[in-house]
C-alpha positions as CSV (number, residue, x, y, z in Angstrom):
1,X,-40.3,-23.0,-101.1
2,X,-43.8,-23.0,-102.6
3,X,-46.7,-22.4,-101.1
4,X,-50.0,-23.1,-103.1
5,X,-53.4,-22.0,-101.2
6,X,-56.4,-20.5,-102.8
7,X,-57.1,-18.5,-100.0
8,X,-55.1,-15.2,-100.0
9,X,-55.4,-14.6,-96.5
10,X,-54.3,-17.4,-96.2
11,X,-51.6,-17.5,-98.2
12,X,-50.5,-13.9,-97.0
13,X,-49.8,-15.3,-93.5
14,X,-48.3,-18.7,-94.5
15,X,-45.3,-16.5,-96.7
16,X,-44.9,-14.5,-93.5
17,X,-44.7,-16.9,-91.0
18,X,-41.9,-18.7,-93.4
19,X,-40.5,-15.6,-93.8
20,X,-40.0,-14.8,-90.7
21,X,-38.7,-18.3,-90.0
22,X,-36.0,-17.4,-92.6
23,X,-38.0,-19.2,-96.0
24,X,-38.0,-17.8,-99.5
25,X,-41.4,-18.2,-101.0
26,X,-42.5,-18.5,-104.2
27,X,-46.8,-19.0,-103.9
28,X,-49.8,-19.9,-106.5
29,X,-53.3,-20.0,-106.1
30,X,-54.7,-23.0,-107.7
31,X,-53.3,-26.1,-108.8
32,X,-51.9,-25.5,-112.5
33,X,-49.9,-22.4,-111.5
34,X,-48.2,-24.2,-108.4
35,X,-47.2,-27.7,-111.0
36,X,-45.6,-24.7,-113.5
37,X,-43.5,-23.2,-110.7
38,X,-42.6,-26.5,-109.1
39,X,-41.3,-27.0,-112.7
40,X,-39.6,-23.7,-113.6
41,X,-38.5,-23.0,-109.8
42,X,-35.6,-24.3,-107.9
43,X,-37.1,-25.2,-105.2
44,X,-36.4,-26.9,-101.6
45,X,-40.2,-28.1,-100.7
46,X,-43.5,-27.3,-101.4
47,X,-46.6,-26.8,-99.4
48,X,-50.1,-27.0,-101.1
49,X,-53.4,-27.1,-100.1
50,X,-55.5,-29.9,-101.3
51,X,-58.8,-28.2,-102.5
52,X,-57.8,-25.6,-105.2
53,X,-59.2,-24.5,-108.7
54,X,-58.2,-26.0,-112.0
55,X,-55.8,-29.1,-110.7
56,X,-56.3,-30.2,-106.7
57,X,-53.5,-31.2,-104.3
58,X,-53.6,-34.7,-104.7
59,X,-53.2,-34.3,-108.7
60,X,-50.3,-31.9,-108.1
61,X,-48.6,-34.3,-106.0
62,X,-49.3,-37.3,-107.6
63,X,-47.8,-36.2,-111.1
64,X,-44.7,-35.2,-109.0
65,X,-44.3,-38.4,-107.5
66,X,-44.4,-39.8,-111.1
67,X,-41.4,-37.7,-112.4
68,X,-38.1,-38.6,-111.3
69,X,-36.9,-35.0,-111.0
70,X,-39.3,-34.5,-108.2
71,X,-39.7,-37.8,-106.6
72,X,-37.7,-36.7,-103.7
73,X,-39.5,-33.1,-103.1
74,X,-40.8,-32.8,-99.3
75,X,-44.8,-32.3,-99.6
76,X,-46.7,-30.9,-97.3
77,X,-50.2,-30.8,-97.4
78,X,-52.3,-28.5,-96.2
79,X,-56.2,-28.6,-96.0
80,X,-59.7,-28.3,-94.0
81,X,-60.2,-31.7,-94.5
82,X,-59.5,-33.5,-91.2
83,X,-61.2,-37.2,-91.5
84,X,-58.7,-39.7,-90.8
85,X,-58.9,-41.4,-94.3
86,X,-58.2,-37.7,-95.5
87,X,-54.8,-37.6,-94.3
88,X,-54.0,-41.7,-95.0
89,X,-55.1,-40.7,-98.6
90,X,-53.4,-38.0,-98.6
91,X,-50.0,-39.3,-97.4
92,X,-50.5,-42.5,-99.9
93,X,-50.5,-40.1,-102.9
94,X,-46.9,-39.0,-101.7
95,X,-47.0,-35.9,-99.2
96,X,-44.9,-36.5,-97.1
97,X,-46.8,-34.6,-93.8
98,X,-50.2,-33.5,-94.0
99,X,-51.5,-30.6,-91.7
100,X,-55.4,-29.7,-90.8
101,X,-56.5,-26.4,-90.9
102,X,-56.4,-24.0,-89.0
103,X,-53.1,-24.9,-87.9
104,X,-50.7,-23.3,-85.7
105,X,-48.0,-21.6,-88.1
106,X,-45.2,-22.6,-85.6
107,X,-46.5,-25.9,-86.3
108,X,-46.0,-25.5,-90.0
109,X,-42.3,-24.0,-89.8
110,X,-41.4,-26.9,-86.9
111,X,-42.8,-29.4,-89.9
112,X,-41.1,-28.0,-92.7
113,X,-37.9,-27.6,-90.3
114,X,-37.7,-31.6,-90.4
115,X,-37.0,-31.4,-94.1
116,X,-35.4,-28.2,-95.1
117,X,-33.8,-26.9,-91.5
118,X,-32.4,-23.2,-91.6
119,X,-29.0,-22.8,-89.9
């Protein structure tokens, strides 16, 4: 699972509350690192925040959606952003959920639950 947020804090408490929850994470705090590990990583989902340093959310996820290796990869976004045509635009560049911040962490793990469920 990757988790890309700029923030530390709160990137700190996203990995612990999918920890917790039973989630390996691998994280990265802007845009370019979190495409490289997506890349180099195996993993299962990712969760990224949509304003980050050197490539935003929507980039990172539209390049995905454009490479047939990760076509299928459950997005999530996460971001302060909370206007309606945010989360439309975000969801029509290919996340597959979009979350406003703050945000409940349960909410997060119940989310990401729908696409990579732990027995």
């Amino acid at each position: 699972m990757l988790v890309a947020e700029d923030s530390l804090t709160g990137l700190k408490l996203i990995e612990k509350a999918l920890a917790d929850a039973g989630y390996e994470t691998v994280t990265a705090t802007d845009g370019e690192e979190a495409d490289r590990k997506i890349r180099t990583e195996p993993l299962d989902a990712a969760i990224i925040d949509i304003v980050m340093p050197k490539k935003n959310g929507y980039q990172v996820c539209r390049e995905l959606r454009k490479d047939p290796n990760y076509q299928y990869l459950p997005i999530i976004f996460i971001s302060s952003k909370n206007e309606a045509s945010d989360r439309i635009w975000g969801l029509r560049q290919g996340a597959n959920e979009y979350l406003v911040k703050p945000f409940q962490m349960t909410d997060l793990v119940n989310t990401l639950r729908k696409y990579i469920p732990i027995s």
